[in-house]
MARDREN-199307 format. One record per residue (C-alpha): x, y, z; residue in one letter. Coordinates in pm, whole numbers, padded with zeros to 5 digits, always signed. Example, Ala and Ser with C-alpha at 12.3 -4.5 7.8 and 13.67 -1.06 7.14 Angstrom:
<dofis>
+01230-00450+00780A
+01367-00106+00714S
</dofis>
This chain:
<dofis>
+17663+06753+13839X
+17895+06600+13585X
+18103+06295+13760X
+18457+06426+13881X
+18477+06696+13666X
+18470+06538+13352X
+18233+06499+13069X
+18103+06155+12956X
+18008+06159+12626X
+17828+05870+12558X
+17624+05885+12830X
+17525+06262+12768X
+17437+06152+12422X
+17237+05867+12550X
+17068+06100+12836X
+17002+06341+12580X
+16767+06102+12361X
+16622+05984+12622X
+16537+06327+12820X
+16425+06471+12423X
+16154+06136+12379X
+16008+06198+12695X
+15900+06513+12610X
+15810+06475+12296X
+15617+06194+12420X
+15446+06409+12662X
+15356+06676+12423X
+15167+06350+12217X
+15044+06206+12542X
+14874+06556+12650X
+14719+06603+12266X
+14554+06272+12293X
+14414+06358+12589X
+14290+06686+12483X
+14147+06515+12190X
+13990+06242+12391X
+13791+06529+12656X
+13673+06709+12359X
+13509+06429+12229X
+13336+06327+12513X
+12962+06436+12527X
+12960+06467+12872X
+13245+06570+13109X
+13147+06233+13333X
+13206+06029+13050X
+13482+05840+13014X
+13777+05897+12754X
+13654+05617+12460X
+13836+05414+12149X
+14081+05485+12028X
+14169+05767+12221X
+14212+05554+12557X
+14390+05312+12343X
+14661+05548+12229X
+14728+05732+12611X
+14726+05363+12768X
+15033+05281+12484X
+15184+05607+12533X
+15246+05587+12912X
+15383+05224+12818X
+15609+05398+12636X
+15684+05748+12819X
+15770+05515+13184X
+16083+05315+12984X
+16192+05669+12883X
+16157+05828+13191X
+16379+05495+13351X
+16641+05530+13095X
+16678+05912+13106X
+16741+05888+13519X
+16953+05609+13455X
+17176+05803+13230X
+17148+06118+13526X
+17329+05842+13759X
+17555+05758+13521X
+17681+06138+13440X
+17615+06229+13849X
+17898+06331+14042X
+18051+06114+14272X
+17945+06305+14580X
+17619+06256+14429X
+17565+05919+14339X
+17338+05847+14648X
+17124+06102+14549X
+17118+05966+14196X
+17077+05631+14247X
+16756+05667+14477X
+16604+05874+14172X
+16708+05593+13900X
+16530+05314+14167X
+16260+05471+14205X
+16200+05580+13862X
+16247+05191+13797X
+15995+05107+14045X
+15720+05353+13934X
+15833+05242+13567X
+15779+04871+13614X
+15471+04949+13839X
+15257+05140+13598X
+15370+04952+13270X
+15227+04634+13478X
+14903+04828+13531X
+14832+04956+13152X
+14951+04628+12978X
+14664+04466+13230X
+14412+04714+13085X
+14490+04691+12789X
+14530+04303+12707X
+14339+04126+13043X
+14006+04414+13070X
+13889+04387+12730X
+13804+04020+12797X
+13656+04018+13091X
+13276+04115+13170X
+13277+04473+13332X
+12903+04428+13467X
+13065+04197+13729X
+13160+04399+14025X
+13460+04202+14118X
+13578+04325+13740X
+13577+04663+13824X
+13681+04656+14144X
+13974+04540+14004X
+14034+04649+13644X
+13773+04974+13588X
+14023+05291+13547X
+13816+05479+13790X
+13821+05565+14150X
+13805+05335+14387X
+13982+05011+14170X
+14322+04829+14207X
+14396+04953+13900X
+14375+05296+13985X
+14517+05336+14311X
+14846+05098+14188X
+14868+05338+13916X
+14891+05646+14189X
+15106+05463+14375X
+15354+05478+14097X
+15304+05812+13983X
+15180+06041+14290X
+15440+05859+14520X
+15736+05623+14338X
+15761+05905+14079X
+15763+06180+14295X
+16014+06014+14512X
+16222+06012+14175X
+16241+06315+14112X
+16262+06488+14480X
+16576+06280+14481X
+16720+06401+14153X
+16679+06764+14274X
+17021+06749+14476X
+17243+06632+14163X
+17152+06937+13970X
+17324+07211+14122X
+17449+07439+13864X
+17319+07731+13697X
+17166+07806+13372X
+16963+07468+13207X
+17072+07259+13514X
+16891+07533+13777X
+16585+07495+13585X
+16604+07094+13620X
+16633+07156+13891X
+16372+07363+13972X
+16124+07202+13773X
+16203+06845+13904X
+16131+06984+14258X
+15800+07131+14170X
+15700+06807+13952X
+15749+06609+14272X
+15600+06841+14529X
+15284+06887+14272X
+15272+06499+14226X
+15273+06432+14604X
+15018+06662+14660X
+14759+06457+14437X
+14819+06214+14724X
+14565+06442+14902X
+14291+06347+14640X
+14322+05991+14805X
+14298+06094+15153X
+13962+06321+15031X
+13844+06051+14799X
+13845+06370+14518X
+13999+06286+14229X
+13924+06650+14103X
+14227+06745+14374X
+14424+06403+14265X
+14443+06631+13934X
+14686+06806+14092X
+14916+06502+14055X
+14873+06493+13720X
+15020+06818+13683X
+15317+06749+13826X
+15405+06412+13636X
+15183+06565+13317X
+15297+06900+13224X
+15547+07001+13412X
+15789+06639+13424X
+15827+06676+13033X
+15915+07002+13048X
+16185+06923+13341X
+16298+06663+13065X
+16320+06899+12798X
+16551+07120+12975X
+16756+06781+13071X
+16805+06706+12746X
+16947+07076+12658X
+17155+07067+12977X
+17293+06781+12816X
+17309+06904+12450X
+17506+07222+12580X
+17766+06969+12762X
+17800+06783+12454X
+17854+07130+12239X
+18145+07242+12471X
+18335+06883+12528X
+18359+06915+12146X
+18539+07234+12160X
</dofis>
């Protein structure tokens, strides 16, 4: 993976934070949300205040980190790999902007509107079928997943950088497949999605960010 043979430093270092705060922010994200479905009285319900709050800032937070972490993959990619790499950081950038645009509209434009007007949630409810909604799996089930099917190729080592790897690649297949819950109008199999870009993305980033801790370790030597 590492460009030309030789170790970059500074953007290791920089890939490193980056890869580390997206899983930590992850591990936060999927608390909340555990939190949030436990205090629901029904399982139709909604997650409320100030649970919804804090997942809506998280994931305004978690996109940036994803962006910079791929962008620091490019930067450390080998040459014969910088096509590969540079798909991954675009796409990352597009799903980044994409869903930051949707959750910054929730959060500061649907609070002060009237949601008993249908054109309102048509546009704004968080629910299936709404603009809202389907942009947001547009960025996740299909930018994201493009992200990281394209990062698969620049990892091709052993150790840490076989289970980036590996990971990545089942993060984007199990992202693309919550496409399906589109097609069937179920977002029970859209879950499926979430999985991929959910739980097993910040683990793929965890593992990124000790690929790069162990190349930091041994250019020191």
């Amino acid at each position: 993976m590492v460009h030309d043979g030789a170790v970059i430093p500074a953007n290791m270092k920089y890939g490193r934070f980056f890869a580390f705060l997206t899983f930590v922010i992850g591990v936060i994200y999927a608390v909340v949300t555990m939190i949030g479905l436990i205090s629901l009285e029904s399982p139709q319900d909604p997650i409320g205040d100030p649970w919804f709050t804090m997942m809506e800032l998280l994931i305004l937070l978690i996109a940036p980190s994803m962006m910079s972490a791929m962008a620091a993959v490019h930067g450390v990619s080998a040459q014969d790999k910088k096509l590969w790499s540079l798909l991954a950081l675009v796409f990352m950038a597009m799903m980044a902007g994409l869903t930051s645009a949707v959750h910054f509209s929730i959060l500061t434009v649907s609070p002060h509107l009237d949601h008993s007007q249908p054109w309102v949630q048509n546009l704004f409810l968080f629910e299936w079928p709404s603009v809202v909604y389907a942009l947001d799996i547009l960025a996740w089930d299909w930018f994201f997943a493009l992200s990281m099917l394209f990062a698969v190729p620049v990892f091709n080592g052993d150790g840490f950088e076989k289970a980036v790897r590996y990971l990545f690649l089942i993060s984007a297949l199990l992202s693309f497949a919550g496409l399906l819950g589109v097609y069937t109008a179920s977002m029970t199999i859209r879950n499926i999605g979430v999985l991929g870009y959910g739980v097993v993305a910040p683990i793929g980033f965890l593992f990124l960010g000790l690929f790069y801790n162990r190349l930091i370790q041994q250019s020191a030597l």
